[in-house]
C-alpha positions as CSV (number, residue, x, y, z in Angstrom):
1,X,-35.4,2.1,-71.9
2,X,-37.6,5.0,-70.4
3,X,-40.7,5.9,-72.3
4,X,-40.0,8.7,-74.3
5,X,-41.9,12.0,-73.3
6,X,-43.2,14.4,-76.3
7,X,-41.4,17.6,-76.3
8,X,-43.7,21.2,-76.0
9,X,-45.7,21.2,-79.5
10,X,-45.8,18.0,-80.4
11,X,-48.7,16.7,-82.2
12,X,-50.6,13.8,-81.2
13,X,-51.3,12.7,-85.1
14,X,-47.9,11.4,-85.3
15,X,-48.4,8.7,-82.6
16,X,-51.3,7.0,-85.3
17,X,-48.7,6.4,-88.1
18,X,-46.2,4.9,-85.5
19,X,-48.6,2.5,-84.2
20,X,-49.3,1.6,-88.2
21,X,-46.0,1.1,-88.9
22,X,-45.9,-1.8,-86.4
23,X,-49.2,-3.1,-87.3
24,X,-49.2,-2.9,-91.1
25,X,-45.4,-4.8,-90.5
26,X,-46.7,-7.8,-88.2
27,X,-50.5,-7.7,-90.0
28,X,-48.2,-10.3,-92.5
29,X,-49.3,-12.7,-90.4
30,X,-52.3,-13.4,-92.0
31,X,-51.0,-13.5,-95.6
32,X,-48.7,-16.7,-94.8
33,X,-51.0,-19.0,-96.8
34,X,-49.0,-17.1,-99.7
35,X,-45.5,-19.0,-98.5
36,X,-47.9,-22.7,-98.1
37,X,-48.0,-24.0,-101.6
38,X,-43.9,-23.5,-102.1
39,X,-42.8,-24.7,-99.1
40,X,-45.1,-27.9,-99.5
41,X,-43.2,-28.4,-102.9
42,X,-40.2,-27.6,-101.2
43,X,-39.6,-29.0,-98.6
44,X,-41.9,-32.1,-99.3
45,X,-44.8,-30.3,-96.2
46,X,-48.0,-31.9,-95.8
47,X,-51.0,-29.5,-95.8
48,X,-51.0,-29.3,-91.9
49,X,-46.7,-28.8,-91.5
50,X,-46.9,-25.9,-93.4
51,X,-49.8,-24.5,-91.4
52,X,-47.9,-24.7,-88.1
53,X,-45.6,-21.7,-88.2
54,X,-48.4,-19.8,-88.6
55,X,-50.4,-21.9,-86.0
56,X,-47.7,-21.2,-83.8
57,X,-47.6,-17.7,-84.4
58,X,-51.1,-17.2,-83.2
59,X,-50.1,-19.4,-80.1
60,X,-47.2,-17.6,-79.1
61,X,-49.1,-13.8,-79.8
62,X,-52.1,-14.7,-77.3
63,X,-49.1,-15.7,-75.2
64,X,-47.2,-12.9,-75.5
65,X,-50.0,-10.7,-74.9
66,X,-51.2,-12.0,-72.1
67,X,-47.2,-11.9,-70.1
68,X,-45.8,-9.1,-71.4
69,X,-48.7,-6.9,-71.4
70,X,-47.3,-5.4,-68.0
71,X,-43.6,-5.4,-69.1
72,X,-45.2,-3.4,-72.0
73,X,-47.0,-0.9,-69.6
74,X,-43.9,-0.9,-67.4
75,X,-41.6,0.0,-70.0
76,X,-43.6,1.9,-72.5
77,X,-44.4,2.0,-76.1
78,X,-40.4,2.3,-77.8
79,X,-38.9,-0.7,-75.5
80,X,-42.4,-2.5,-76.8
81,X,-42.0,-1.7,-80.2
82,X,-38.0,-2.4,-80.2
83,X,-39.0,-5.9,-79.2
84,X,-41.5,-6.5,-81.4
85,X,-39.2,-5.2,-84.1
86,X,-36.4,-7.7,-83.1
87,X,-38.2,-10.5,-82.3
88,X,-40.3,-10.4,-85.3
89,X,-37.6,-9.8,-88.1
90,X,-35.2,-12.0,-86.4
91,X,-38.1,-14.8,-87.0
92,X,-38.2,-13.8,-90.6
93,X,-34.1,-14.1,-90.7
94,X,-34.5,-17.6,-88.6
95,X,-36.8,-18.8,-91.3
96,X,-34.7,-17.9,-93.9
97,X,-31.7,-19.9,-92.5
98,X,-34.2,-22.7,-92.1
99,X,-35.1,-22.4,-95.6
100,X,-31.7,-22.3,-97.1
101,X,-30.8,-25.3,-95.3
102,X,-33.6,-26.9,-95.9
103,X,-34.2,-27.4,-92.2
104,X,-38.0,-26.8,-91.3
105,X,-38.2,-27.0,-87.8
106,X,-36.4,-23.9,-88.2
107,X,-38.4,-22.1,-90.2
108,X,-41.4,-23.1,-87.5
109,X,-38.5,-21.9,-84.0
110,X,-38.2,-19.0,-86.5
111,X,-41.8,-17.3,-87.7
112,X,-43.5,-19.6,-85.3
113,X,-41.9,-18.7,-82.0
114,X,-39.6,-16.0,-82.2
115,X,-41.4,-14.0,-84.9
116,X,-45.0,-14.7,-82.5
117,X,-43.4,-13.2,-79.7
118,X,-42.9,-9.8,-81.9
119,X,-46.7,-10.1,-82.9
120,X,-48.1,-10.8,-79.3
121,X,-46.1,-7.3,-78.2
122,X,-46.2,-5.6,-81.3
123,X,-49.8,-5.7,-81.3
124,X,-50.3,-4.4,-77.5
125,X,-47.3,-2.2,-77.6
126,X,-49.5,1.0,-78.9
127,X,-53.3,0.4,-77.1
128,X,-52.3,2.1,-74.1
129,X,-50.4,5.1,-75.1
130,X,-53.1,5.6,-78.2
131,X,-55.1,6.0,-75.5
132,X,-53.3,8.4,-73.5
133,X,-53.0,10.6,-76.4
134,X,-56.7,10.2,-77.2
135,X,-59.0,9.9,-74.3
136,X,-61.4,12.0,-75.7
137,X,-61.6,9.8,-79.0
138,X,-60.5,6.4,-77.7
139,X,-62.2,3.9,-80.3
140,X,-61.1,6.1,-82.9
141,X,-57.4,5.9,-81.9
142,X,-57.1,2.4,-81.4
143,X,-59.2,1.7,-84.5
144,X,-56.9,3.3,-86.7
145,X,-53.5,1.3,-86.0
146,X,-55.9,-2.0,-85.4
147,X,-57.1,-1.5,-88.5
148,X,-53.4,-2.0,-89.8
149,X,-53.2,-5.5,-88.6
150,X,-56.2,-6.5,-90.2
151,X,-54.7,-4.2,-93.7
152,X,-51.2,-5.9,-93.7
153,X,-51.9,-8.7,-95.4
154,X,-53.4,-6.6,-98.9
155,X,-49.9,-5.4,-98.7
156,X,-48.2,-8.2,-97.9
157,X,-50.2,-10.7,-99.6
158,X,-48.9,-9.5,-103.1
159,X,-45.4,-8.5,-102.5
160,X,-45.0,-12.0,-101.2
161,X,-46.2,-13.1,-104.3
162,X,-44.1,-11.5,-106.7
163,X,-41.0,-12.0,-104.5
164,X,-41.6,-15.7,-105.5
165,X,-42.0,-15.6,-108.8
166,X,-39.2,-13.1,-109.0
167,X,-36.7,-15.2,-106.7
168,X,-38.3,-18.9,-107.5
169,X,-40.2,-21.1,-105.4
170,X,-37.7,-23.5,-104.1
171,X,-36.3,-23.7,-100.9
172,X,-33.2,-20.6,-102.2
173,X,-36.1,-18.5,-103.3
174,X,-38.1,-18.9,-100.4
175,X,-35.1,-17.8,-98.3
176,X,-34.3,-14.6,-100.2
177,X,-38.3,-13.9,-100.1
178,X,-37.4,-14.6,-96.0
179,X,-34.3,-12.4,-95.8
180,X,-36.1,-9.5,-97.4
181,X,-39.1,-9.8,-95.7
182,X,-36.8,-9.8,-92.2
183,X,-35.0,-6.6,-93.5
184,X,-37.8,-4.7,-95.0
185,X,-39.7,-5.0,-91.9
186,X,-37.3,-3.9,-89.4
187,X,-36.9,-0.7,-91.3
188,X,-40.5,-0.1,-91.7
189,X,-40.7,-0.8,-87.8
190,X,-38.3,1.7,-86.6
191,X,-40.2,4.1,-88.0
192,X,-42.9,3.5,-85.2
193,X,-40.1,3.6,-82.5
194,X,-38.4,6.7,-83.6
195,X,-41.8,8.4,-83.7
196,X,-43.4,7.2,-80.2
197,X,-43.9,9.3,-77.7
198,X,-46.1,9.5,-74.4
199,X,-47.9,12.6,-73.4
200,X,-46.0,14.7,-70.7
201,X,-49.3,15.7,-69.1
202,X,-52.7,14.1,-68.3
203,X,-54.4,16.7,-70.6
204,X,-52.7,16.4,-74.3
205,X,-55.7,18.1,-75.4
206,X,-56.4,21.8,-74.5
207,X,-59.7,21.6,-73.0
208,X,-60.1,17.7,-73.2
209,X,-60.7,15.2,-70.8
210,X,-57.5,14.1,-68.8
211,X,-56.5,10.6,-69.8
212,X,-56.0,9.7,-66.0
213,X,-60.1,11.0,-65.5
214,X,-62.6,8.5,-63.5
215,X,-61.6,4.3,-62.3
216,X,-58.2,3.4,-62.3
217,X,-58.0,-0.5,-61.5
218,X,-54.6,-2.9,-61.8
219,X,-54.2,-5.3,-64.2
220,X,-54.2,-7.8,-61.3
221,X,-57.3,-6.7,-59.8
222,X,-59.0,-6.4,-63.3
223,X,-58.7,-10.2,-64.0
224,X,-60.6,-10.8,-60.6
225,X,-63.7,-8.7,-61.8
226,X,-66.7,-10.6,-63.4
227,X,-66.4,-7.4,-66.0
228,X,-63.4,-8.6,-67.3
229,X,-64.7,-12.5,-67.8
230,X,-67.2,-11.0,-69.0
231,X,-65.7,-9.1,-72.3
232,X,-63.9,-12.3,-72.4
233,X,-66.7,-14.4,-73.2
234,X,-68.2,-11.4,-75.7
235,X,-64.5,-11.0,-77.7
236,X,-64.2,-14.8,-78.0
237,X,-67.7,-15.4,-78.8
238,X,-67.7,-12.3,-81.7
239,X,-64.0,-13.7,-82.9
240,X,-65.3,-16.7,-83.2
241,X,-68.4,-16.1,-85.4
242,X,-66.6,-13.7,-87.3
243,X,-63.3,-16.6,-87.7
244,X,-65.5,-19.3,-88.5
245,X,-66.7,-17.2,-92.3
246,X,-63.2,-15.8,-92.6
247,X,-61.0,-19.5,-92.7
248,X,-63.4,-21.5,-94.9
249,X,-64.6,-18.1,-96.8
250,X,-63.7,-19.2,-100.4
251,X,-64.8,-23.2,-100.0
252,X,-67.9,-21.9,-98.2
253,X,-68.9,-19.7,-100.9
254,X,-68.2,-22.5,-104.0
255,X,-70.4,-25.2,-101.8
256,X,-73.2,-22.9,-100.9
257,X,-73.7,-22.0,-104.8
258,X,-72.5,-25.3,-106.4
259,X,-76.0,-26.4,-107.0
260,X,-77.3,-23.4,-108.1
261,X,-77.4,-22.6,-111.9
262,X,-74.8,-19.9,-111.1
263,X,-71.6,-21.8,-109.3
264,X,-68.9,-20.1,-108.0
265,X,-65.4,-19.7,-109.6
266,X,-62.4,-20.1,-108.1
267,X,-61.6,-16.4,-109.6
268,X,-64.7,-15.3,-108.0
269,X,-63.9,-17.0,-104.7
270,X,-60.7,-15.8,-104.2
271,X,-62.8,-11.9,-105.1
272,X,-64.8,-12.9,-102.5
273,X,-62.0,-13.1,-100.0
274,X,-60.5,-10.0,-101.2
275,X,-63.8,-8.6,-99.9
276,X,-63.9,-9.9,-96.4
277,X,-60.7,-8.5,-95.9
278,X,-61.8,-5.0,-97.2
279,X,-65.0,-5.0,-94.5
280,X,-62.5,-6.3,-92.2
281,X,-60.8,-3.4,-92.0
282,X,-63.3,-0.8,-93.0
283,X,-65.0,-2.5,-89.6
284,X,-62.3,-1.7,-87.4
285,X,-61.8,1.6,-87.9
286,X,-65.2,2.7,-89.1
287,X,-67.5,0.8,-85.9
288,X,-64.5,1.9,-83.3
289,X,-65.0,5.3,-84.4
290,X,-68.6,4.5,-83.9
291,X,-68.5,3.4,-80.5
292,X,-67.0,7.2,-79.4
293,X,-70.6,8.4,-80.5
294,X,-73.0,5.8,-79.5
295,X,-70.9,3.7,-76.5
296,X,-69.3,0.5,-76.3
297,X,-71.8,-1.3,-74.8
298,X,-74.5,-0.4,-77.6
299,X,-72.0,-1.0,-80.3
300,X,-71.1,-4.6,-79.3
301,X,-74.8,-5.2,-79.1
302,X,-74.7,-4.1,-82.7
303,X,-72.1,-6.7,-83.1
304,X,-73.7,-9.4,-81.7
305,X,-77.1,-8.5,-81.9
306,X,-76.7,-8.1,-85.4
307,X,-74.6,-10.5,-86.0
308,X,-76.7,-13.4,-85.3
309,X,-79.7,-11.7,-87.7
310,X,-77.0,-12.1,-90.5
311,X,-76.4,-15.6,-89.5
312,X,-79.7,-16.4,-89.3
313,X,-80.9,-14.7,-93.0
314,X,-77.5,-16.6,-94.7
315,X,-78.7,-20.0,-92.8
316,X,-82.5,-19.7,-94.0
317,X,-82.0,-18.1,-97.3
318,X,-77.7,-17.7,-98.4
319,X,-78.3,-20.2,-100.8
320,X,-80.9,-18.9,-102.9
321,X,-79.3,-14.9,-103.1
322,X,-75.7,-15.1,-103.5
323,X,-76.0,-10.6,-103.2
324,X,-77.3,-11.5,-99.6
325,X,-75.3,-14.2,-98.9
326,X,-72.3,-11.6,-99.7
327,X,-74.0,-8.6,-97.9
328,X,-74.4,-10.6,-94.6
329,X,-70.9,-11.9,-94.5
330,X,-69.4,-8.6,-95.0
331,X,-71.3,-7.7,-92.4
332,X,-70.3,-10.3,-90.1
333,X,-66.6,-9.5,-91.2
334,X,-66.9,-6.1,-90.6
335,X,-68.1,-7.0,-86.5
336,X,-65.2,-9.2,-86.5
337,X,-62.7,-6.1,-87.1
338,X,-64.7,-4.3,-85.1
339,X,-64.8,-6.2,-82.6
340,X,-60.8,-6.4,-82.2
341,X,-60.7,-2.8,-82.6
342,X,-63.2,-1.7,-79.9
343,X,-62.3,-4.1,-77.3
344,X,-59.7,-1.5,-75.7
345,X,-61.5,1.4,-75.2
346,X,-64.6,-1.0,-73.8
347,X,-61.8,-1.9,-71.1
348,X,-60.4,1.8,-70.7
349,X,-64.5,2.7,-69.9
350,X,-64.3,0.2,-67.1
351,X,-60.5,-0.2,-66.0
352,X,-59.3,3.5,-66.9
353,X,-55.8,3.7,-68.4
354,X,-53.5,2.7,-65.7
355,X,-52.9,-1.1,-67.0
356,X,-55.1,-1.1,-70.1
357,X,-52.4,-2.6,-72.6
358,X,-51.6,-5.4,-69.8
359,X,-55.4,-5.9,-69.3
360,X,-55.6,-6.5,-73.2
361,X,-52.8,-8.4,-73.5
362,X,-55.0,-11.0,-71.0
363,X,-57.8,-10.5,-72.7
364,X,-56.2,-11.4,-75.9
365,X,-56.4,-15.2,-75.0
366,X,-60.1,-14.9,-76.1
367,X,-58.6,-14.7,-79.3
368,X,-56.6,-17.5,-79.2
369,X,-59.4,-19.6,-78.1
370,X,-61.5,-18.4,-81.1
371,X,-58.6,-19.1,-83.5
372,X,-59.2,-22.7,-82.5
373,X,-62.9,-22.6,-81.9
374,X,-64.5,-20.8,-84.9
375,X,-62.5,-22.5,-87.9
376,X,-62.5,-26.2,-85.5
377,X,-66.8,-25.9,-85.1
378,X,-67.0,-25.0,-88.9
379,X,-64.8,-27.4,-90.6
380,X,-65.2,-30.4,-87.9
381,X,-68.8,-30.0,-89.2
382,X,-68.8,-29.9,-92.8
383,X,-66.5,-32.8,-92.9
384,X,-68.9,-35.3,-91.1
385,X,-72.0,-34.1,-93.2
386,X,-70.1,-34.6,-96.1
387,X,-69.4,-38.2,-94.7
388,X,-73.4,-38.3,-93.9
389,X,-73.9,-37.9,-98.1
390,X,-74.8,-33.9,-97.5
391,X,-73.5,-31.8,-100.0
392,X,-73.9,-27.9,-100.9
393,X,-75.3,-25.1,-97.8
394,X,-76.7,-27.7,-95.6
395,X,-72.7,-28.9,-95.1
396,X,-72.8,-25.5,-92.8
397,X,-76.7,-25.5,-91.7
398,X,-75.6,-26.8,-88.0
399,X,-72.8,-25.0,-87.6
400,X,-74.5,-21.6,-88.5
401,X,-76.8,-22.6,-85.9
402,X,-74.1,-23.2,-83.4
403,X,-73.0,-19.5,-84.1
404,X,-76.1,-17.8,-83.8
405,X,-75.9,-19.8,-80.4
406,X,-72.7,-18.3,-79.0
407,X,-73.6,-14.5,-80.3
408,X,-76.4,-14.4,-78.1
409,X,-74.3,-16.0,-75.6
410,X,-71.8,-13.1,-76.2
411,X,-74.8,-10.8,-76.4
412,X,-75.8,-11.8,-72.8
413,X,-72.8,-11.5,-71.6
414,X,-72.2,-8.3,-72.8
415,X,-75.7,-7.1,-71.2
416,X,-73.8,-8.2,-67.8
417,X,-71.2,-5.5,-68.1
418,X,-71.4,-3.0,-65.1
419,X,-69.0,-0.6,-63.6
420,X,-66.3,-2.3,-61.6
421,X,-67.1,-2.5,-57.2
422,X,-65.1,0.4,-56.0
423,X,-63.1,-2.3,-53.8
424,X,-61.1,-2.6,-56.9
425,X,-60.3,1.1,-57.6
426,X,-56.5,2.2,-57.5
427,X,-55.6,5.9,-56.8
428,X,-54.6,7.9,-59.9
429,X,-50.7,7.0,-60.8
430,X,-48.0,8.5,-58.8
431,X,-47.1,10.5,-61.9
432,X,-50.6,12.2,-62.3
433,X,-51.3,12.8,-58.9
434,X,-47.6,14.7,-59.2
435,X,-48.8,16.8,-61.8
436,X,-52.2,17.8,-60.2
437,X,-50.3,19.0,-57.5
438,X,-48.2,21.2,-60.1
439,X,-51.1,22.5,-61.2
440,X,-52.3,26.4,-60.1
441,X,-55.7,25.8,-58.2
């Protein structure tokens, strides 16, 4: 399937609501904890067996990333999408069989493996050509249809929700809930492929800077460049700060305030939560838009920077202001989604846009190392304080410690960034260098 070109007139706003279509679809990923408590009662699932689909999911979309990013590149944004849209619907449908049947390892082949595939390609599938159409605003671009991974879950969080208490909660209601999800999705989807389109020149904006304009480098040679183990270590290290609030968010609240002489609800926990997915995604449009005006590099020092102050004032004094114990994890959740959001213009700056969505689909197994790391520090250490007789904030004391640690670590890192040795500069594309030649002198 050869990308499609835009036709004379075309606007470039249209490309945004494609890549959200795909996003918003495959951002249900992080609203399975919805299907957990029915398919324990179900299908008779311990805690951790009904956590592995989705476990598997994150797996296979770090995975995915990381090897298809230059099939993605190769092929362009509507063969991406396409697969994306089959893979991850045809989970949704293999899950519902599994369901039906009562068969569970299905339901994990299903979401877990197939349907991770279509996250790990759906989620690259737009970066570059967002890019392309917006090199004069790149962080907003890719802010915008980031900001629709972290936003499918409000959506899909409910709408789950109701399906099962519409349908039931057994194992037949959980399989219609699957078969609609499956359909709904793939219709929502091919919106995004029907309205793709690539530029047809280097310049998609009168006036603008060409998208092909300074370092070109392969996705090959990128991964050989200290720059690129570099924004490694800074997007697992942010993930991972940000990760280690998110997973533990409503617990973490209740335990910091239980002692107090205002405790937590579980109403207001679960409020809470709803919060940190708000500055989630407020983050990842509104600091990526941010990092057009002051730079990526100053941004991410922002992040991290930041970051470990908010850390630091929830670790000293979160237990005694719940306002500032909220304020500063909203804050860290909004660097989180910022973070995500950024990450690919921060490698366009440095790599140009030859390869960028396969150099973030490599890059994206920072994330998958910080989906283990963040929630794996956090909870490993509450449980053995909680073993040691500790009870309240100081179950998370250490751990808070250990994150302020790998934010400055990040922040380091990040100060290490410099432009990439000439030695790995490509010449423009074959494609671009074709239409410079077209072009009157």
């Amino acid at each position: 399937m050869s990308p499609p070109v835009a036709p004379p007139g075309w606007s470039r706003w249209l490309v945004p609501p494609a890549a959200l279509s795909v996003h918003l679809s495959i951002g249900q990923a992080y609203a399975w904890s919805v299907f957990k408590p029915s398919l324990e009662s179900a299908l008779d699932l311990s805690g951790t067996q009904s956590a592995l689909p989705f476990q598997l999911a994150i797996v296979m979309l770090g995975l995915s990333a990381a090897f298809g990013g230059t099939l993605v590149e190769r092929n362009g944004p509507r063969w991406a999408m396409t697969v994306a849209l089959i893979c991850f619907s045809s989970g949704f449908l293999i899950a519902a069989l599994g369901a039906q049947t009562e068969q569970y390892w299905l339901i994990v082949l299903g979401y877990g493996f197939v349907g991770g595939i279509g996250l790990g390609i759906g989620y690259i599938s737009p970066v570059s050509t967002l890019i392309k159409w917006f090199p004069d605003r790149p962080g907003m671009a890719t802010g915008i249809a980031i900001m629709g991974f972290g936003g499918g879950a409000l959506i899909a969080s409910p709408w789950s929700a109701q399906m099962l208490e519409s349908f039931g909660s057994d194992h037949s209601g959980i399989a219609l809930a699957f078969l609609v999800h499956g359909l709904a999705y793939a219709v929502f989807m091919a919106l995004g492929v029907l309205l793709v389109r690539v530029p047809r020149t280097e310049k998609p904006v009168e006036d603008g800077p060409s998208a092909f304009e300074g370092v070109q480098v392969s996705a090959a040679s990128a991964v050989r460049t200290p720059q690129f183990w570099c924004l490694w270590i800074v997007l697992c290290m942010n993930v991972t700060a940000g990760i280690g609030i998110l997973e533990k968010a409503a617990p973490m609240i209740t335990d910091f305030f239980a002692d107090t002489s205002t405790p937590v609800s579980v109403s207001a926990a679960a409020g809470f939560v709803a919060l940190l997915s708000a500055a989630n995604m407020a983050g990842r449009i509104g600091w990526s838009s941010t990092s057009d005006l002051i730079g990526r590099k100053n941004i991410y020092r922002v992040y991290l920077g930041v970051g470990a102050v908010m850390y630091l004032l929830i670790a000293s004094f979160g237990d005694s202001s719940k306002p500032l114990f909220i304020l500063c994890a909203l804050v860290i959740l909004s660097f989180y989604g910022g973070g995500f959001a950024t990450i690919p213009a921060y490698l366009k700056d440095l790599f140009g846009t030859y390869q960028v969505g396969a150099i973030h689909g490599r890059l994206l197994t920072a994330w998958s190392t910080a989906g283990v790391l963040g929630p794996l520090i956090v909870n490993w250490i509450a449980d053995h304080q909680k073993d040691a007789g500790k009870h309240g904030s100081s179950l998370y004391g250490l751990s808070f410690v250990i994150m302020i640690g790998l934010l400055v670590i990040g922040f380091v890192a990040n100060e290490f960034v410099r432009p990439v040795h000439p030695r790995h500069h490509i010449p423009a594309p074959q494609e671009v260098a074709d239409g410079r030649r077209e072009q009157p002198a």
